[in-house]
C-alpha positions as CSV (number, residue, x, y, z in Angstrom):
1,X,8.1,26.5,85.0
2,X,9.6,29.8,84.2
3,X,11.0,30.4,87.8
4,X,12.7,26.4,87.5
5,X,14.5,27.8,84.3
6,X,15.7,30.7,86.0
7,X,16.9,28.8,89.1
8,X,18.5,26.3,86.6
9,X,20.2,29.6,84.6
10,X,21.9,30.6,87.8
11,X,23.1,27.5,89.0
12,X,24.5,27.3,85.8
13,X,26.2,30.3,85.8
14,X,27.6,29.9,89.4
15,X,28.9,26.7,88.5
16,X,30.3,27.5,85.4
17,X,32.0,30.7,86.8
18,X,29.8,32.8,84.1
19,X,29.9,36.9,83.3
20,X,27.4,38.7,84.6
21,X,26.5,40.0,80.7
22,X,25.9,35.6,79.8
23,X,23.8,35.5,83.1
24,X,21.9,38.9,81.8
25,X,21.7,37.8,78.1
26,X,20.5,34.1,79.1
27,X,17.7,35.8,81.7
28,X,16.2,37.9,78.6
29,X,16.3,35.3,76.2
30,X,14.6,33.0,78.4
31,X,12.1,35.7,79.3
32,X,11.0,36.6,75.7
33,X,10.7,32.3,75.5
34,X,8.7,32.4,78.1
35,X,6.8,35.3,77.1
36,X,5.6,33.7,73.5
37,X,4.7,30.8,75.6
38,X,2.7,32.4,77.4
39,X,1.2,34.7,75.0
40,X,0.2,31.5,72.8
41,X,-1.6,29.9,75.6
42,X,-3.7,32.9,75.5
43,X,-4.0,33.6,72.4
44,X,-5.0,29.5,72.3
45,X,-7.6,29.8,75.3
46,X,-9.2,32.9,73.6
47,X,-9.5,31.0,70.2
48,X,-10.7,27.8,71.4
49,X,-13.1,30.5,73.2
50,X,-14.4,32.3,69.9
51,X,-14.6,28.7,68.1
52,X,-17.0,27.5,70.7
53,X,-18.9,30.9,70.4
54,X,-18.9,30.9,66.9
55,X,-20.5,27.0,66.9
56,X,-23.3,28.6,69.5
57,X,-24.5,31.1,67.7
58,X,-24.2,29.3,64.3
59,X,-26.5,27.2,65.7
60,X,-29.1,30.4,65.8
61,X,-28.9,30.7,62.3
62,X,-31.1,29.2,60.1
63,X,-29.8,27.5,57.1
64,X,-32.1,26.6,54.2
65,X,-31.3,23.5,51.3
66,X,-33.6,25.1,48.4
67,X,-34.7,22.4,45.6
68,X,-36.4,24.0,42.7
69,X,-38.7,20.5,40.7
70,X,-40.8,19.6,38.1
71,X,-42.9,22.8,36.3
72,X,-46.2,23.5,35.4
73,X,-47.3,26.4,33.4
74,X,-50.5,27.8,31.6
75,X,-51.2,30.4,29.2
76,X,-54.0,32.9,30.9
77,X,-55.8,34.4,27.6
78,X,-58.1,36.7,29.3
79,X,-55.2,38.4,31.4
80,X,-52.7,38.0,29.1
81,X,-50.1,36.0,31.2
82,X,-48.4,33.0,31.4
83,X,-48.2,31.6,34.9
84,X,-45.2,29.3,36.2
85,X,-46.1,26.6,38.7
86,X,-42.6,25.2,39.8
87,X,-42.7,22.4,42.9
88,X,-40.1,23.6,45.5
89,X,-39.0,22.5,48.7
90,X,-36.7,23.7,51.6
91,X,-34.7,22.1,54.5
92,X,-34.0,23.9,57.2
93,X,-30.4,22.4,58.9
94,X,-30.5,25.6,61.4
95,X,-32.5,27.6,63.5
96,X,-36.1,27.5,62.6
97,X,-37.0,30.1,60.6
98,X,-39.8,31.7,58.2
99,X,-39.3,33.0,55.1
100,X,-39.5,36.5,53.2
101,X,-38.6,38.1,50.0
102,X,-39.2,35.8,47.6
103,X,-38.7,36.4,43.8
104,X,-37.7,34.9,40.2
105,X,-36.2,36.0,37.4
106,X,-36.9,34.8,33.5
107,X,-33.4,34.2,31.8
108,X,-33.2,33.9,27.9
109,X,-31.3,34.7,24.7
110,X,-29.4,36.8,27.6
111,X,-32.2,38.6,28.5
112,X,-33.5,39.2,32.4
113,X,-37.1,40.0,33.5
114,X,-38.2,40.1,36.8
115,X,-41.3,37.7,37.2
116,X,-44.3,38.4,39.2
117,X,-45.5,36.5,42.3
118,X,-49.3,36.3,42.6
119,X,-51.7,34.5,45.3
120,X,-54.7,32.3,44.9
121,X,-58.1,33.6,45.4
122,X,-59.8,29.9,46.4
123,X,-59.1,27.1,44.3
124,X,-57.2,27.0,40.8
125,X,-58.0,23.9,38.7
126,X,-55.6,22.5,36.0
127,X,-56.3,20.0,34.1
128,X,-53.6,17.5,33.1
129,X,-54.4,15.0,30.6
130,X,-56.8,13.0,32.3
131,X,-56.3,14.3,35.7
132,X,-56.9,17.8,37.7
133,X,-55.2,19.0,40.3
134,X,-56.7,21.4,42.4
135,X,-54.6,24.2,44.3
136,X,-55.4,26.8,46.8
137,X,-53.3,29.1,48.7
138,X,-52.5,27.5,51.5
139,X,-50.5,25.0,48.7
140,X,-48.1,27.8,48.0
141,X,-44.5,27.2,49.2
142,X,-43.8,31.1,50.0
143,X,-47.4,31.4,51.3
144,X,-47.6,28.9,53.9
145,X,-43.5,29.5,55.5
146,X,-44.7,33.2,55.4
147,X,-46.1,33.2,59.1
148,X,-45.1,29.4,59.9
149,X,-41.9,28.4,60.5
150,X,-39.7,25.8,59.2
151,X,-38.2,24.0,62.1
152,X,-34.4,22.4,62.5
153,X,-34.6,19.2,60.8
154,X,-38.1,20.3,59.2
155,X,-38.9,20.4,55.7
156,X,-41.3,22.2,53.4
157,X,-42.4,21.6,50.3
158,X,-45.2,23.3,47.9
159,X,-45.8,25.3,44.8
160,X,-44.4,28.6,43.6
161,X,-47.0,30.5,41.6
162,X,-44.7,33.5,39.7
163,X,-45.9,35.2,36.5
164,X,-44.5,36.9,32.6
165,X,-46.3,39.1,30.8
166,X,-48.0,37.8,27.2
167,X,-47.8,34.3,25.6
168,X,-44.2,32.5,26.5
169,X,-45.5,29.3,25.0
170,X,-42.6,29.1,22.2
171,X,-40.1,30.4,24.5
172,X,-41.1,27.8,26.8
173,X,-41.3,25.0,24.1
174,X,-37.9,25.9,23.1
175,X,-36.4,25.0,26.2
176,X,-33.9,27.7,25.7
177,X,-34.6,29.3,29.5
178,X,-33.9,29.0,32.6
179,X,-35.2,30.7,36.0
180,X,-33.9,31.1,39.0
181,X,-35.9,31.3,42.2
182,X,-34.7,32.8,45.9
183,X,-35.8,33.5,49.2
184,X,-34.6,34.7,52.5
185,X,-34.5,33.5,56.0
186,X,-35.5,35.8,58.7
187,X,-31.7,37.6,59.3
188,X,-31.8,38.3,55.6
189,X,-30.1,35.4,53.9
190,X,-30.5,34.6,50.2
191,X,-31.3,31.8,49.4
192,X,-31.1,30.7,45.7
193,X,-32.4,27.5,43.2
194,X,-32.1,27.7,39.2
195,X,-34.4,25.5,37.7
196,X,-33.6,24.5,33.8
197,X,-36.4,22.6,31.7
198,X,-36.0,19.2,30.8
199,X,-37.0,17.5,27.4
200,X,-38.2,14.5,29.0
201,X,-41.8,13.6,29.2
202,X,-43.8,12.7,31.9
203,X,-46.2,9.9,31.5
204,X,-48.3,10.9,34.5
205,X,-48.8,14.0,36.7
206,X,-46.5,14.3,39.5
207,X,-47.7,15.5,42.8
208,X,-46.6,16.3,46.5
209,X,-48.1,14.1,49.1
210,X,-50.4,16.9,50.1
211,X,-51.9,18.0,46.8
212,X,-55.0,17.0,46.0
213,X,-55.2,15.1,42.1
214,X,-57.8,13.2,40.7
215,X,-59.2,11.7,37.7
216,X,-61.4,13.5,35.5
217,X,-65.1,11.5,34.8
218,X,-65.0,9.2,32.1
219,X,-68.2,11.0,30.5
220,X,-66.0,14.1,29.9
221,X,-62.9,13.1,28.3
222,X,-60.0,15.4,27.5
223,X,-58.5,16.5,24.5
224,X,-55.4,17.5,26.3
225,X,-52.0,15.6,25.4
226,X,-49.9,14.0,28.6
227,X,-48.2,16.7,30.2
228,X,-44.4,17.4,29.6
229,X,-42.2,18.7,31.9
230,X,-42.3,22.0,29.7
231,X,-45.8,21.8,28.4
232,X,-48.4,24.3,28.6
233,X,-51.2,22.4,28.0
234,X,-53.1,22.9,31.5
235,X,-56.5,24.8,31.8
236,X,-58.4,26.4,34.3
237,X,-59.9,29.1,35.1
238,X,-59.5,29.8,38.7
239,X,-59.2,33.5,39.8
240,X,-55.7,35.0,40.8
241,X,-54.7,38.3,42.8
């Protein structure tokens, strides 16, 4: 196209009987057109280039959705802590993709503290008004996407088992708290869900599909209240590490 121009330029200027400084000043200025023409073609080539690049290697990348849900928690006497059983899930829209570094923190009044995650040894019982769900390790969100990963498209769902130092049953009862819980994928990538207490009851207990819940026998009732979202009236005494 650029040589047609030029052709054109010089007929032009034969016919019109032009100087040789309007042929010289037309050449240049159709050269530096040329030239950003030419230079944007590239420059579009290479960026549709880097755009198709990018889209590959996002596609390498894991991406988590991370749902904090309903709370359990219990007030351990003998070891002097309270223990936080949140339900959590995570989608994974990317690359498939364990997970590592997990941790909470323990927000109220404006004051931080680091909770601490602890593991099942065997089964943990809580009783729930009438009902008891057992748990075990393998029922643990951030043990069982530890070694196994969560595949494009996948989802995973569990508990979260995180403890506080001493009695937090007023704190808790106040809802006046909030915690937030995160994780990473396995190129380092926080993940993060804040979970705030909610005053409304629950009528039943709410479990995932793969828990195991059951009713307690008739011949040894309860004396536990239904559970609310916030309550701490579960009991067990399962051992922890």
């Amino acid at each position: 196209m650029s040589c047609a121009a030029f052709t054109v330029l010089s007929l032009w200027a034969a016919i019109g009987n032009k100087s040789n400084a309007w042929t010289l000043s037309g050449s240049a200025t159709l050269a530096v057109i040329f030239f950003l023409i030419a230079a944007f073609g590239a420059w579009l080539d290479e960026h549709g280039k880097l755009l198709s690049l990018q889209e590959k290697l996002s596609e390498l990348n894991p991406y988590f959705l991370f749902d904090i849900g309903i709370l359990l928690w219990k007030y351990d006497e003998k070891k002097d802590l309270t223990l936080f059983f949140p339900m959590a899930r995570i989608l994974n829209r990317g690359h498939s993709s364990v997970t590592a570094n997990w941790n909470a923190t323990y927000i109220i009044s404006g004051t931080t503290e680091i909770m601490v995650p602890l593991w099942l040894r065997g089964t943990y019982k809580l009783n729930i008004g009438e009902e008891e769900l057992t748990l075990e390790n393998r029922d643990l969100l951030n043990a069982k996407t530890a070694e196994n990963s969560i595949e494009r498209g996948g989802v995973a769902s569990g508990r979260l088992l995180f403890t506080l130092q001493g009695d937090r049953s007023q704190q808790i009862k106040s809802l006046q708290y909030t915690m937030e819980f995160t994780c990473e994928d396995y190129l380092g990538t926080t993940y993060s869900a804040i979970y705030k207490p909610s005053p409304e009851p629950l009528k039943e207990l709410l479990t995932l599909a793969h828990e195991r819940a059951i009713f307690k026998q008739p011949d040894a009732p309860s004396q536990i209240p239904p559970l609310l979202r916030h309550s701490g009236n579960e009991t067990g005494s399962p051992p922890l590490s």
